[in-house]
N, C-alpha and C positions, 0 to 999 in steps of 0.2 A: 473253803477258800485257802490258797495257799499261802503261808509266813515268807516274809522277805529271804532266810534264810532256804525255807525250800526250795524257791524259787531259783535262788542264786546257785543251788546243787543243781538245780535240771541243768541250767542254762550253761555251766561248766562241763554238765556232761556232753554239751552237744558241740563246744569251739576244741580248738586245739591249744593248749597251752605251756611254755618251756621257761625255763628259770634264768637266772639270770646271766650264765655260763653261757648256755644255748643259743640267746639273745644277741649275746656279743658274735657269736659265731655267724650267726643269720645276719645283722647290719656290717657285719667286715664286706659282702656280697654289697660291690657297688649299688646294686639296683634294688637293695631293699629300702622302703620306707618306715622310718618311726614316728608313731604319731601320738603326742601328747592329750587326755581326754580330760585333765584334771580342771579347777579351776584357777583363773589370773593369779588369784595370793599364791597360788599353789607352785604354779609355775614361776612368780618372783621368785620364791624363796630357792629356786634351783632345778634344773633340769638335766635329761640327758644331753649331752651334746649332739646334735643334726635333726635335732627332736621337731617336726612342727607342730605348733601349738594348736588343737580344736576342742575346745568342749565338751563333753558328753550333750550338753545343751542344744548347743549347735551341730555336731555332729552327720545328721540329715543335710542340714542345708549348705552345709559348708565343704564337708571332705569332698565332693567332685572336683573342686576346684583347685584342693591341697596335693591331692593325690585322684588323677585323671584317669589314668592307666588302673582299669579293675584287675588284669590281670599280675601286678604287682604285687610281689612278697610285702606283706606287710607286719610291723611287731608293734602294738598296738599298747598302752600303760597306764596306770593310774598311780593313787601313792598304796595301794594292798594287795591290788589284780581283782578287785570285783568292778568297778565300775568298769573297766575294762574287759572286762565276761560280756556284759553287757555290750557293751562297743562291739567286740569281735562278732556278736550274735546278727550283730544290728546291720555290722559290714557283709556280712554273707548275705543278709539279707536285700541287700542293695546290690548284692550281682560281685562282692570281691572273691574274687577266685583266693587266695593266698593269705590268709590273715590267722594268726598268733596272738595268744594275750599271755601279759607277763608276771609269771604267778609270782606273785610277793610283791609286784611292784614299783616303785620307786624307791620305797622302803627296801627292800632286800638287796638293790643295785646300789643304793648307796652302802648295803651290810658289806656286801662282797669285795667294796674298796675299786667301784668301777669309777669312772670318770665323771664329774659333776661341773658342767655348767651355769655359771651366775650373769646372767647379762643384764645389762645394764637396763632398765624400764622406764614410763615413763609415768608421771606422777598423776593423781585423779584428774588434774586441774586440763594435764594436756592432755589425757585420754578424752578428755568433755571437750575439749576444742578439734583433734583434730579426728572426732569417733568416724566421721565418712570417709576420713583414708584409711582406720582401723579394718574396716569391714571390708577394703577391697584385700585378695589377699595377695598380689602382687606387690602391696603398699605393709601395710601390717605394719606391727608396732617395731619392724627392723628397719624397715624402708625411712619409717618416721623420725628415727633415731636418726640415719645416714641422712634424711634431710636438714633436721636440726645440727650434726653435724657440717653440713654442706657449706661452702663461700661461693657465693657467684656476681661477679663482675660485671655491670652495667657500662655498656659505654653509650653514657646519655640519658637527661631524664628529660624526655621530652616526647614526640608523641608515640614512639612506641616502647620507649622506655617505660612510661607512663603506666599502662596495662599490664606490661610483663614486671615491674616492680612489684606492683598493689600484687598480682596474682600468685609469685613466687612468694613475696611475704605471710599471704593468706597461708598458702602451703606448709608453712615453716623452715623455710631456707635461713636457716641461721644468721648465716653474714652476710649483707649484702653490701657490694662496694658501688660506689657510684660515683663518674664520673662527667664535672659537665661545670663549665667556667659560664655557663650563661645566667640574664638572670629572667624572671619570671614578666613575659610583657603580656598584655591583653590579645594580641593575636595569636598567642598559646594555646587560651583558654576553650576553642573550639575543639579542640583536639587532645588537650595533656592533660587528664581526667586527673594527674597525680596533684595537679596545684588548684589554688583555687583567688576568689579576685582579691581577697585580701590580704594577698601574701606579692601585688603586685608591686615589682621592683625587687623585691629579695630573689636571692642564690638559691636555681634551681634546684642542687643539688638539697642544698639545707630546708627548700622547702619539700624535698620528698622525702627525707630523712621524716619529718615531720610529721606526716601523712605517714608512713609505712609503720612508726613508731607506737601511732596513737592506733591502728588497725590493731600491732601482734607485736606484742610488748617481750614476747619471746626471740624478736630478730635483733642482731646488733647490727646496725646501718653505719657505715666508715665512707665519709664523704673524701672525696681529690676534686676540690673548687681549682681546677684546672685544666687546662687545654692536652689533648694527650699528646707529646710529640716526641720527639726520638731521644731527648734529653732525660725523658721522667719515665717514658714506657718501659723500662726494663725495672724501675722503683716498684713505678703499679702493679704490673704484673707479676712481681716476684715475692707478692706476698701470699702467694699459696692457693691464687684462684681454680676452682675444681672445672669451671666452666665460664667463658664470658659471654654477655649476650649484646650484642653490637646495634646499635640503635643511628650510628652515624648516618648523616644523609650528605656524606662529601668524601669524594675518592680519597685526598691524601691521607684521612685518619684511616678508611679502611685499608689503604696498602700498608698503610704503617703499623695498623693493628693485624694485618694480616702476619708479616715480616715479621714482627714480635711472638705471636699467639704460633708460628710454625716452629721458630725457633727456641721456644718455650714449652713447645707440646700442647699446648691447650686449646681443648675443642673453642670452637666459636659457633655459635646460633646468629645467623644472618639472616637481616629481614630489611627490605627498603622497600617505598611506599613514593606513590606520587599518580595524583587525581583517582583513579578509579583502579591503580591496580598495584598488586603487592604480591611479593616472591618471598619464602622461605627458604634457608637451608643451613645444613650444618655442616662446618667444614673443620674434621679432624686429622690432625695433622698425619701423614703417612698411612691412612688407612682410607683416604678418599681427596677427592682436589681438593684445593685450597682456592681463594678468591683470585690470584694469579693466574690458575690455572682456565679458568673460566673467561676471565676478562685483562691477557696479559698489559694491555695498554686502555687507560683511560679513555671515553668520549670526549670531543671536545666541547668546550662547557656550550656552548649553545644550541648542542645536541644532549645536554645532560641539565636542561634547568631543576633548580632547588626547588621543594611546595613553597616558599617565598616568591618564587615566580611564574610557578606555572599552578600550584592549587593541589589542595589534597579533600577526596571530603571526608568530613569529622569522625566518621566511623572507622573509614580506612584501620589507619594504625590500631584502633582497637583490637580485631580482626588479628592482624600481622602479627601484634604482639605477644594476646594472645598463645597464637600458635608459638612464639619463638617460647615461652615463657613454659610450655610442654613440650617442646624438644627440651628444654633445659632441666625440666624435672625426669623426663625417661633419662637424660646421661646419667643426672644424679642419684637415681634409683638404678639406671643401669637395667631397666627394661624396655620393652617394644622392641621398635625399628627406628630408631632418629634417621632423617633427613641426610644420611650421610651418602653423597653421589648422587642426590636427589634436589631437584629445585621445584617447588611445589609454589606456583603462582595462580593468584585469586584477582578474577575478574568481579568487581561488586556490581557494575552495571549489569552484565549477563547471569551475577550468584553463582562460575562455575569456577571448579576447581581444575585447574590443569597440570599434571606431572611431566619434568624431563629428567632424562637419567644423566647423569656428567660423570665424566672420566678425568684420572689422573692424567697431568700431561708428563710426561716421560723429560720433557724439553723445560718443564718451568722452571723461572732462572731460582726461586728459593727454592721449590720440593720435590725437584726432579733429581733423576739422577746425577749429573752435572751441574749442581747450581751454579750461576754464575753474581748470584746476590748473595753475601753473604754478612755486610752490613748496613746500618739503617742509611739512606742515602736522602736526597733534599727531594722529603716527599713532594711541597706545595710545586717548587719547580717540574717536577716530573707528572703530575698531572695540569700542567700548563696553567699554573697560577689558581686553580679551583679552591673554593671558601673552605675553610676552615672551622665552623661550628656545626653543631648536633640538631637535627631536628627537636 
């Protein structure tokens, strides 16, 4: 039977291996990948820079997904270059055309005075909480980081705020803001999964703070117990929101939060709900319509009744939210394809999902070429007196 060391000499004789010179030479080549095999303490304690992180462990079940492309140049490392012998043996043997392992290691790239990344990790406690987004590796412990970095603005806690709150906070959306003068009545409780009957009569806001707080004690929740209007919109929004998620169910906040969020730059995740059906979308500023563009002039209210008058049912918003609550995580992450040019509306009676594509209007008076809006003007008047609170 053979010694670990024997073994370790065939298996070197059989990969291709370059030092740490070499190395650098092969990842300057935009399209080489580096792939770290070592273990988590390992990689705390310092890496290469563009390095992605796999296991030896995991290695099998993992790298298709790191690195897709078999036929990619690959430089492959450990902290000596034997586990990495290994690794390289194990890539050929999975069909990688193009794989290197790095004699000496991590150890000898640090000797040589190359370049050493330290990032930033995250500790046992949130590696145990959020280990199902560790494992995707579009998410990973970078993406986790950028979430718990992340602010995202709520406008509304109420029924679909309600869902996308609880569910961004589950995520680890670090900051979440939340806007909404209402307070918590019993004809809520159908629908705004975020409050509950004990908390009847108090500030919606303060009671989702509440609820979001006692979920995921790693989010900071900054309540505005206030109405959003053209006076305070540019306060709210100017505290560094990465994305806001619009829960309004009445035109004047959303043209006023449209107006703000274009002239701000900030994506907005749109979602509005009423009896049995609900539309999604995200509308980034200059790189797709904006809510102007779509809907330049308001209905008039008797064609645009509130769920206070015409009904919503209970599930609804959950649904809508929801989704706006994962458009608001792929910005944050800064993958997929979010909703942008896209209005994606859910029938609950028929279960179907239907897509339309939308276009910039060249004409719209804030995001067109020509605007002819270029400050907040008298929203309530210009959608012909329409209410002013948040579902």
């Amino acid at each position: 039977m053979s010694t670990y060391r024997e073994l370790l000499q065939q298996v070197k004789g059989e990969i291709d291996e370059v030092d740490a010179t070499r190395a650098r030479e092969i990842l300057a080549e935009d399209s080489a990948a580096l792939v770290d095999v070592r273990e988590r303490d390992e990689w705390d304690e310092g890496h290469i820079p563009g390095a992605v992180h796999v296991p030896r462990g995991n290695l099998e079940s993992r790298i298709e997904n790191a690195v897709p492309d078999k036929s990619r140049q690959i430089v492959v490392y450990c902290a000596a270059g034997n586990r990495s012998a290994f690794a390289a043996k194990t890539l050929g043997e999975l069909g990688y055309e193009h794989v290197v392992s790095l004699a000496g290691g991590f150890t000898d790239w640090k000797r040589n005075g190359n370049p050493v990344e330290i990032s930033e990790s995250l500790d046992e406690a949130k590696r145990r909480r959020y280990s199902r987004h560790l494992l995707i590796p579009e998410v990973g412990e970078e993406g986790q980081l950028r979430l718990l970095q992340s602010r995202v603005l709520l406008i509304g806690a109420g029924g679909l705020g309600s869902p996308a709150s609880l569910y961004l906070a589950a995520a680890g959306v670090g900051t979440l803001g939340i806007v909404d003068d209402d307070a918590v009545d019993e004809t809520n409780l159908q629908r705004q999964i975020v409050h509950s009957t004990e908390r009847l009569g108090e500030s919606k806001a303060e009671s989702a703070k509440r609820t979001i707080e006692a979920l995921n004690p790693d989010v900071t929740v900054k309540v505005f117990k206030e109405r959003l209007t053209s006076e305070n919109v540019d306060r709210i929004l100017g505290e560094g929101w990465d994305v806001i998620v619009d829960g309004a169910d009445n035109f004047p906040t959303r043209y006023l939060l449209n107006d703000a969020s274009v002239w701000q730059r900030i994506p907005v995740v749109h979602g509005s709900i009423y009896r049995f059906e609900g539309q999604v979308t995200v509308f980034k500023p200059f790189e797709g319509p904006c809510y102007r563009c779509l809907f330049p002039q308001p209905p008039p209210p008797e064609l645009a009744p509130s769920c206070a008058e015409g009904g919503v049912l209970g599930v609804l918003p959950g649904v809508i939210g929801s989704l706006q609550a994962n458009e608001a995580l792929k910005l944050g992450l800064g993958i997929g394809e979010p909703l942008v040019g896209r209005l994606l509306m859910f029938d609950a009676l028929a279960g179907e999902f239907t897509e339309i594509r939308l276009r910039r209007d060249p004409d719209c008076p804030v995001c067109g070429e020509n605007p002819t809006i270029t400050d907040y003007i008298d929203y309530v008047e210009f959608c012909q007196g329409g209410r002013t609170h948040v579902a």
